[in-house]
C-alpha positions as CSV (number, residue, x, y, z in Angstrom):
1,X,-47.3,10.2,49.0
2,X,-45.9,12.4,46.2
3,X,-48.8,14.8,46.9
4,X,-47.8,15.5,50.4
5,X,-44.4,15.7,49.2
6,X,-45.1,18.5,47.0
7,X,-47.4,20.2,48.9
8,X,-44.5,20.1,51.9
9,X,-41.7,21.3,49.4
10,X,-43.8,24.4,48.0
11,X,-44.6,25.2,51.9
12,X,-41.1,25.4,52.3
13,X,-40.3,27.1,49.0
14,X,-42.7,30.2,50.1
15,X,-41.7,30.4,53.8
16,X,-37.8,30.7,52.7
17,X,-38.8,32.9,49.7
18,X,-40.9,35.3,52.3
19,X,-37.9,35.2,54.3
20,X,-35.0,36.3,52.1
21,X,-37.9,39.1,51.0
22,X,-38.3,40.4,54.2
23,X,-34.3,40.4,54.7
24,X,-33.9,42.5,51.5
25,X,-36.1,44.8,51.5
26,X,-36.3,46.1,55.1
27,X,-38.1,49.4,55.3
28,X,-37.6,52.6,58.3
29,X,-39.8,53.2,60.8
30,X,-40.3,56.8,59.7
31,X,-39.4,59.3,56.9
32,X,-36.7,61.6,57.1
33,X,-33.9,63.7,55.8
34,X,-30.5,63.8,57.0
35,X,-29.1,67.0,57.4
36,X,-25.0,68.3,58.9
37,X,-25.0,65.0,60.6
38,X,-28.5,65.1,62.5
39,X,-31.8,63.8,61.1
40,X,-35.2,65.4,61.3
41,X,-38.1,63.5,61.1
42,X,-40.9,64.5,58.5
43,X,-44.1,66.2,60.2
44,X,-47.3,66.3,58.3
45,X,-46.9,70.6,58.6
46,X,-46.1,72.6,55.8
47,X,-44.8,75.9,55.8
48,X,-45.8,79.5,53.6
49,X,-41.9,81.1,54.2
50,X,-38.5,79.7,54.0
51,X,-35.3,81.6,54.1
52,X,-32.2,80.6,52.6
53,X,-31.2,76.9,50.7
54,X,-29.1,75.0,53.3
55,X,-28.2,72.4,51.6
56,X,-29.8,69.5,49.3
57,X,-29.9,65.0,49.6
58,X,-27.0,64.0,47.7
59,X,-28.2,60.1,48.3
60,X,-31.6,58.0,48.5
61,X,-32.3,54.7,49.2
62,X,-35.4,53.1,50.9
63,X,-33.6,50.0,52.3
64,X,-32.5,50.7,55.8
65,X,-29.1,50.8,56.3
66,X,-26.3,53.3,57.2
67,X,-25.4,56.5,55.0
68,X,-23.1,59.5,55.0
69,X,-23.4,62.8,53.3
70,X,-27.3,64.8,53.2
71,X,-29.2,61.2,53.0
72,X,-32.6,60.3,52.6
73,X,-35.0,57.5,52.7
74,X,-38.2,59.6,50.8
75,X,-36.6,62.0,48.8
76,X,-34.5,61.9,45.7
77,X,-30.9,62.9,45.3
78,X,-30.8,67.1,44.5
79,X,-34.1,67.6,46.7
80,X,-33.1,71.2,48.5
81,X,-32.9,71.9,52.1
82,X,-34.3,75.4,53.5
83,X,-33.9,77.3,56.6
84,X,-37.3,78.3,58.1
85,X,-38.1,82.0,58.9
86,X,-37.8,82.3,62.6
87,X,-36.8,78.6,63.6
88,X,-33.8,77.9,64.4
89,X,-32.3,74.9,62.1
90,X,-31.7,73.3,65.9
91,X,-35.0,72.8,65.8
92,X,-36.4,72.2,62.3
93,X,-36.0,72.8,58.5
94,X,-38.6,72.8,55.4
95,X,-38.2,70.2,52.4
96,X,-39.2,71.6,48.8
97,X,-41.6,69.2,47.2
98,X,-42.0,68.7,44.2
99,X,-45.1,70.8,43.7
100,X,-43.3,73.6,45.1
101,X,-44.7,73.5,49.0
102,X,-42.2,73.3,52.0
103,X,-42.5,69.9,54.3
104,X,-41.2,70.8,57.7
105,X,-39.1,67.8,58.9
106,X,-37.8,68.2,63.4
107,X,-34.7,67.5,64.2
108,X,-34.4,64.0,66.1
109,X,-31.0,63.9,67.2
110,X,-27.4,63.1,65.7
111,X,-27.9,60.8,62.9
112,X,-26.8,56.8,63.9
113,X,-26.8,57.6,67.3
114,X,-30.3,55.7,67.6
């Protein structure tokens, strides 16, 4: 009797604990930047040319949730922005990585409108 009664308590024990887990640490769907109020979605392009530094993320985080300013959910606070030679930002903008190459990321739509 005390066996099943353990067995049944750490049962319990792990399906709560997986719960509250899950709860916590809720990931998006997608990666993207948040840029003047809209967010693009990260493409697997890169681009050669950029033009000029639009602006940079000026908050991370990786749980989902709702943000304000230049967010992100993959890159870190001070990552810059860039305008992309002969695209309208309407339409996309380039990431810097770190390794100095340019992510292209299309614009989705006004950010929280989703």
């Amino acid at each position: 009797m005390r066996l099943k009664y353990y067995f049944f308590s750490v049962v319990i024990a792990i399906v709560f604990l997986s719960g509250c887990s899950n709860a916590i640490n809720k990931s998006w769907a997608f990666g993207f930047v948040v840029w003047d109020g809209y967010i693009y979605q990260l493409s697997d392009e890169y681009v050669d040319e950029v033009d000029e530094e639009i602006g940079k993320v000026t908050r991370y985080s990786d749980t989902e949730g709702t943000y304000y300013g230049n967010f992100s959910n993959v890159y870190e606070k001070g990552t810059k922005y860039y305008a992309m030679r002969g695209i309208s930002t309407e339409e996309a903008i380039a990431i810097e990585e770190e390794d100095g190459m340019y992510r292209k990321a299309i614009r989705d739509g006004k950010y929280g409108e989703k």
